[in-house]
One Martini backbone bead per residue (centre of mass of N, CA, C, O) as a GRO file, in nm:
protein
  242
    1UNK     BB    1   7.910  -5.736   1.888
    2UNK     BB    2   7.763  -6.016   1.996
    3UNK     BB    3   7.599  -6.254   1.782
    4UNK     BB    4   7.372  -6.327   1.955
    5UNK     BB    5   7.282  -6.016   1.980
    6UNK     BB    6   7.265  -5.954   1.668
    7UNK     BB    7   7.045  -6.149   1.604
    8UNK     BB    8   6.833  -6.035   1.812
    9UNK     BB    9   6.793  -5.748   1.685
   10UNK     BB   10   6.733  -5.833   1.399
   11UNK     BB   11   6.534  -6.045   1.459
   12UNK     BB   12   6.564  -6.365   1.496
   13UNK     BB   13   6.624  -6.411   1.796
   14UNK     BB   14   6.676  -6.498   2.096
   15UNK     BB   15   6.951  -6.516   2.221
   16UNK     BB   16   6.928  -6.785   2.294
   17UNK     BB   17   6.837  -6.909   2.066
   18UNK     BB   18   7.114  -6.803   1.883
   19UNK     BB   19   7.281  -6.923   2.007
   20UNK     BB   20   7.181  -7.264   1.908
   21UNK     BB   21   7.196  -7.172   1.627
   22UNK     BB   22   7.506  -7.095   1.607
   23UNK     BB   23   7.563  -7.410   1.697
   24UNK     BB   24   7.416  -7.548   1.409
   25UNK     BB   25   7.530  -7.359   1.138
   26UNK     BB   26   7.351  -7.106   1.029
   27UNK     BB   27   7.576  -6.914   1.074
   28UNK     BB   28   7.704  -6.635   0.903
   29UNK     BB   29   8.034  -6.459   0.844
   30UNK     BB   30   8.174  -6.404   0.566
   31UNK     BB   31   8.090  -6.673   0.455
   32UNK     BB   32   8.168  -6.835   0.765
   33UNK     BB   33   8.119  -7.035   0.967
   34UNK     BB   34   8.015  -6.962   1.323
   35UNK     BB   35   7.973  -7.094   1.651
   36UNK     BB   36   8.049  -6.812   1.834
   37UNK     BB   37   7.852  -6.625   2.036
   38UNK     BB   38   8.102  -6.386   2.077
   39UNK     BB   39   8.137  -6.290   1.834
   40UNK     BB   40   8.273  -6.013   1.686
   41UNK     BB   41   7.992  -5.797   1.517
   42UNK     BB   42   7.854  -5.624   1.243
   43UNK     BB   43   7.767  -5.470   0.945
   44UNK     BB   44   8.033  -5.567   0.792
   45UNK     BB   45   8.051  -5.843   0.849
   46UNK     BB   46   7.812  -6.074   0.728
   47UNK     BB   47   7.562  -6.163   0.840
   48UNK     BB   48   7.400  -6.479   0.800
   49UNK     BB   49   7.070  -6.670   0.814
   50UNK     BB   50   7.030  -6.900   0.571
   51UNK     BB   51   7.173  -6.669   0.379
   52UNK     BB   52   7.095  -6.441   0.489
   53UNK     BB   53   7.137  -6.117   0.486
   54UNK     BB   54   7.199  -5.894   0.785
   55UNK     BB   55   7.217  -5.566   0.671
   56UNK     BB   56   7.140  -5.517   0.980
   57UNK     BB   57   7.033  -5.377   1.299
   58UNK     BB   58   6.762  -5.314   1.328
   59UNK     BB   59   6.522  -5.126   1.441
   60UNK     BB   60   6.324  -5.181   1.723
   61UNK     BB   61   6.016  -5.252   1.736
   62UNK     BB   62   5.655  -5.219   1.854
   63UNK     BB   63   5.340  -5.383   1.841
   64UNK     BB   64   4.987  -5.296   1.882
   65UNK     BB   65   4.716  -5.521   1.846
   66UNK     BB   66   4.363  -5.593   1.747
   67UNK     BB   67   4.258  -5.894   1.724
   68UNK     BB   68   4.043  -6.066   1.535
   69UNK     BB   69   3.840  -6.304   1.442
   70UNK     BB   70   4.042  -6.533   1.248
   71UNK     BB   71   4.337  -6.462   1.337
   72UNK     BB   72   4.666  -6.586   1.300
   73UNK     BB   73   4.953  -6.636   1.539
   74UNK     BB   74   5.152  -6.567   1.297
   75UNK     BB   75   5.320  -6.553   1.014
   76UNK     BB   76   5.209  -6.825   0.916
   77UNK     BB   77   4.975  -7.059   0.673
   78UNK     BB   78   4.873  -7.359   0.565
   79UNK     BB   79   4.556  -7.225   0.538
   80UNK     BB   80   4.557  -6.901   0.429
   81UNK     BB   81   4.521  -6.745   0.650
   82UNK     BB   82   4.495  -6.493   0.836
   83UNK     BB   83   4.785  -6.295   1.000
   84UNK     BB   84   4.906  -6.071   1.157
   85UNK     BB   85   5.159  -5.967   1.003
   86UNK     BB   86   4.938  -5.843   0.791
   87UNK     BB   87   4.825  -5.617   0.936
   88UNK     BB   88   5.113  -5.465   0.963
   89UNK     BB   89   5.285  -5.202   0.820
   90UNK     BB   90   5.597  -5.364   0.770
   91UNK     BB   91   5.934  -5.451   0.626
   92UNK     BB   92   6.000  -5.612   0.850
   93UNK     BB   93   6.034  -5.898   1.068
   94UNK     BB   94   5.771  -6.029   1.229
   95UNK     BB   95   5.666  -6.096   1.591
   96UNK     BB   96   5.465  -6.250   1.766
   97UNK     BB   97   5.371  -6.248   2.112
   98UNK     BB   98   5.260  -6.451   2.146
   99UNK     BB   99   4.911  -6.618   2.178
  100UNK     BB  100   4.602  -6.623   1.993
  101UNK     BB  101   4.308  -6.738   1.946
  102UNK     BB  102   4.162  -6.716   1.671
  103UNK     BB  103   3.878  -6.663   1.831
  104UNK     BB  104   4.029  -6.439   1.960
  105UNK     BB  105   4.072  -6.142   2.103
  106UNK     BB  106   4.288  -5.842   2.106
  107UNK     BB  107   4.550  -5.812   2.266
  108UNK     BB  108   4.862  -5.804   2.078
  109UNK     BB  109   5.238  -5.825   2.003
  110UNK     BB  110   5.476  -5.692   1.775
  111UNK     BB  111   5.839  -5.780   1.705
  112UNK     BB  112   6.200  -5.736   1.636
  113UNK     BB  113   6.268  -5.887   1.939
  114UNK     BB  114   6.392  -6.117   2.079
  115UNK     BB  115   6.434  -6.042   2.365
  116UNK     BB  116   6.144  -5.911   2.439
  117UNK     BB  117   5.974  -6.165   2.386
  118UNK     BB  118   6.121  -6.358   2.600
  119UNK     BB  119   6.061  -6.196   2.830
  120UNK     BB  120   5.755  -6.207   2.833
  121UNK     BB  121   5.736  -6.561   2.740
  122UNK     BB  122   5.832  -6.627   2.948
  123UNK     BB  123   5.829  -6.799   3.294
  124UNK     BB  124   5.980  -6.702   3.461
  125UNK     BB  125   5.885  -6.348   3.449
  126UNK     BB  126   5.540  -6.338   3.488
  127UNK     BB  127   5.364  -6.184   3.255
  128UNK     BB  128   5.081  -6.021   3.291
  129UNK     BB  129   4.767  -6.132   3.182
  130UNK     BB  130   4.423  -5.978   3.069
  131UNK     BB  131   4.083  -6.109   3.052
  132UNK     BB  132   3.762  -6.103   2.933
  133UNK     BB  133   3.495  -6.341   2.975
  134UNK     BB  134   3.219  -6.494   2.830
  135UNK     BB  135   2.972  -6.697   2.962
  136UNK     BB  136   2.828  -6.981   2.999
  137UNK     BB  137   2.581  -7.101   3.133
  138UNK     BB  138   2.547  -7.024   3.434
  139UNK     BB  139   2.586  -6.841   3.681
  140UNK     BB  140   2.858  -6.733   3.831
  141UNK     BB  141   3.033  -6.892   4.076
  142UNK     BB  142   3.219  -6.884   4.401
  143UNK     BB  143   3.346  -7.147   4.355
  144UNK     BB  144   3.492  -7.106   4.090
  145UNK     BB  145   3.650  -6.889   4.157
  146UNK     BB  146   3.801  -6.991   4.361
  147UNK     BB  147   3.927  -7.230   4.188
  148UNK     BB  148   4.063  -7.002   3.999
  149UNK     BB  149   4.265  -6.901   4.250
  150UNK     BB  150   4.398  -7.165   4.343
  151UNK     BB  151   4.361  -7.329   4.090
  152UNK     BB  152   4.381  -7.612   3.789
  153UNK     BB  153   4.287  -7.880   3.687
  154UNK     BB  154   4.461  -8.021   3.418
  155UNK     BB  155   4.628  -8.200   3.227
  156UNK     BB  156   4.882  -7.998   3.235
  157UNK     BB  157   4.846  -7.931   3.500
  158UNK     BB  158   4.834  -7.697   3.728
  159UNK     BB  159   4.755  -7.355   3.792
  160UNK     BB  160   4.816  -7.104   3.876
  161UNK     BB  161   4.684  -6.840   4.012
  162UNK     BB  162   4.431  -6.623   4.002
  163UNK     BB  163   4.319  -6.322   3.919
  164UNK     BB  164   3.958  -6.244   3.996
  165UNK     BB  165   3.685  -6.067   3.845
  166UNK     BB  166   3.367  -6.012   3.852
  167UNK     BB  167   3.124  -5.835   3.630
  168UNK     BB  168   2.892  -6.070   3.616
  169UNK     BB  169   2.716  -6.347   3.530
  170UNK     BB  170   2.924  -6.400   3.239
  171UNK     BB  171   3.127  -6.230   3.354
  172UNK     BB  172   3.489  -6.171   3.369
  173UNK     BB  173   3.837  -6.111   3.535
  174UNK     BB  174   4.157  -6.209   3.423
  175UNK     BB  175   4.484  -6.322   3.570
  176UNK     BB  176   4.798  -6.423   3.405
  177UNK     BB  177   5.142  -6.577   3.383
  178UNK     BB  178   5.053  -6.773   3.173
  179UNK     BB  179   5.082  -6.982   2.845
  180UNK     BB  180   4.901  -7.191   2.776
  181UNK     BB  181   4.700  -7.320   2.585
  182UNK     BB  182   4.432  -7.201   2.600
  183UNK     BB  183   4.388  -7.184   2.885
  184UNK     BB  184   4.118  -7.015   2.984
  185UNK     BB  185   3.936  -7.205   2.856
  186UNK     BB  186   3.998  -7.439   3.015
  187UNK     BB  187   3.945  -7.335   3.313
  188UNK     BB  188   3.647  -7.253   3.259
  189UNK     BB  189   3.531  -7.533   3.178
  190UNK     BB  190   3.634  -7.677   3.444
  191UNK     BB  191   3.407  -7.471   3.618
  192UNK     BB  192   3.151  -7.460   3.423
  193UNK     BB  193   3.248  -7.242   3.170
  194UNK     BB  194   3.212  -7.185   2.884
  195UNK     BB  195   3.326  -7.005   2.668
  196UNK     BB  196   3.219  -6.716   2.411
  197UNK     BB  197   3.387  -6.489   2.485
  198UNK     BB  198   3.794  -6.369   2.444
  199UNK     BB  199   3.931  -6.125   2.563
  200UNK     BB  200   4.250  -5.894   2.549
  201UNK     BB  201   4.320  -5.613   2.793
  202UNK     BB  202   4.636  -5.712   2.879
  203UNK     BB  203   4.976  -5.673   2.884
  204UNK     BB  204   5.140  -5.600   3.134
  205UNK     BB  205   5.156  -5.251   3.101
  206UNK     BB  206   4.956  -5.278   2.840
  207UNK     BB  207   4.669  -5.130   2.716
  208UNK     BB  208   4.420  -5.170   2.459
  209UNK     BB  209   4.176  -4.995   2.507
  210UNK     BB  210   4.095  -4.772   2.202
  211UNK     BB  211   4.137  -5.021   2.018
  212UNK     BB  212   4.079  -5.102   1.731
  213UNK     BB  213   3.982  -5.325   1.583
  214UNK     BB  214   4.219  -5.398   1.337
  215UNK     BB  215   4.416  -5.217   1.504
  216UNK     BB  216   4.686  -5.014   1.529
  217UNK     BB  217   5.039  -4.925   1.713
  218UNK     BB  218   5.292  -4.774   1.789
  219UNK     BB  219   5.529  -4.796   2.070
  220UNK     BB  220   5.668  -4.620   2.274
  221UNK     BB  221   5.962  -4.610   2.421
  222UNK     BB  222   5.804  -4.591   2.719
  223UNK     BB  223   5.636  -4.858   2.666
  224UNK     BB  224   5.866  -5.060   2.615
  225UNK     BB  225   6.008  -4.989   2.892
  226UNK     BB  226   5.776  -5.119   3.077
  227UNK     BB  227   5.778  -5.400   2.972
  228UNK     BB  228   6.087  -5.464   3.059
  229UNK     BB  229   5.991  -5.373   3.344
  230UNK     BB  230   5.792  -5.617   3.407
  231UNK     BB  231   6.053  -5.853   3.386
  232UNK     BB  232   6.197  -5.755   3.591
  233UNK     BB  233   6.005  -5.740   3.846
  234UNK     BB  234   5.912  -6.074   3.804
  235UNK     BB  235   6.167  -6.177   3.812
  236UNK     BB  236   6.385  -6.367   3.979
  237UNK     BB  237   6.609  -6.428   4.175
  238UNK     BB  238   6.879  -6.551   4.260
  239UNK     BB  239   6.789  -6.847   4.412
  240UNK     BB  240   6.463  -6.779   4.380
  241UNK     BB  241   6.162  -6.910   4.454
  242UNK     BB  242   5.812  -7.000   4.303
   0.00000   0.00000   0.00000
């Protein structure tokens, strides 16, 4: 297997990533450092990143989790707060699959998978997320809605197009592709519509569901499939350009 492919298994980080540590100097293969992502190797072969050794390519796993209030989208916090990561008994080393802020709750995704991570939230791939939000002030006015379909001015730029469906008075269903901080928050305070609570009920092909507040579960191997399988089927075609 390709070192760089290796350490991807590994959950180390995404191929792309995987690349760049190993061109840094970061990772050795029998105790010598090695530049060469395409260096052949397995398990004997002694790969170690920062020192740790790799002592397998684990067995990559995704777990959902319906993040509480309060918990922080992070492995670790400078701030000693509870974070995802905390929340699921497992002995792998996992990453959040993109972030919710502190204060949002719902579905968020954890995985040793550094390549399947990379699918999910690069912005090539457009994997849609969909939240539910409740908003203060007036009740939801049709000028907003529109403006939230045709894309907002942020700061940082225009934002796509979002699927938009009024659910309420003072609440709606968001559908974006991108990932930017705050998004959601940002796009609704822009419309006049400050958030109030907000909820993420759908990451890419897998529903939130009836998971309970602070709880999890391991996704089986075709739920895996499908999220993979929708990163397949959003990413732009060579040449092709959205």
């Amino acid at each position: 297997m390709r070192l760089a492919k290796y350490l991807a298994h590994a959950g180390v980080a995404s191929r792309r990533a995987a690349e760049q540590l190993i061109a840094e100097g970061r990772v050795t293969v029998g105790g010598e450092i090695v530049t060469d992502p395409a260096r052949d190797v397995d398990d004997a072969s002694g790969v170690a990143f920062d020192g740790e050794r790799l002592r397998h390519a684990e067995r990559r796993v995704v777990y959902a989790l319906h993040k509480p209030a309060g918990v922080v989208s992070t492995v670790s916090d400078t701030h000693e707060r509870r974070t995802v990561t905390d929340m699921i008994a497992d002995e792998r080393r996992l990453y959040p699959v993109g972030r919710l802020d502190a204060d949002s709750t719902g579905l968020i995704l954890l995985t040793n998978d550094g390549e399947l991570a990379n699918r999910l939230t690069h912005p090539r791939f457009e994997v849609p997320k969909t939240y539910r939000a409740t908003l203060g002030g007036r009740p939801i006015s049709d000028r907003a809605l529109r403006a939230l379909r045709e894309g907002v001015r942020l700061e940082d730029g225009l934002t796509a197009p979002a699927r938009v469906k009024r659910l309420a008075a003072h609440q709606l269903e968001l559908t974006i592709h991108e990932g930017r901080k705050r998004q959601v928050r940002r796009m609704c305070e822009a419309v006049g519509h400050p958030v109030q609570a907000l909820v993420r009920v759908r990451f890419g092909s897998l529903a939130l569901g009836e998971l309970g507040v602070g709880r999890s579960r391991r996704l089986s191997p075709a739920e895996v499939q499908a999220l993979a399988e929708v990163a397949d089927h959003t990413a732009p075609r060579s040449g092709e350009r959205r």
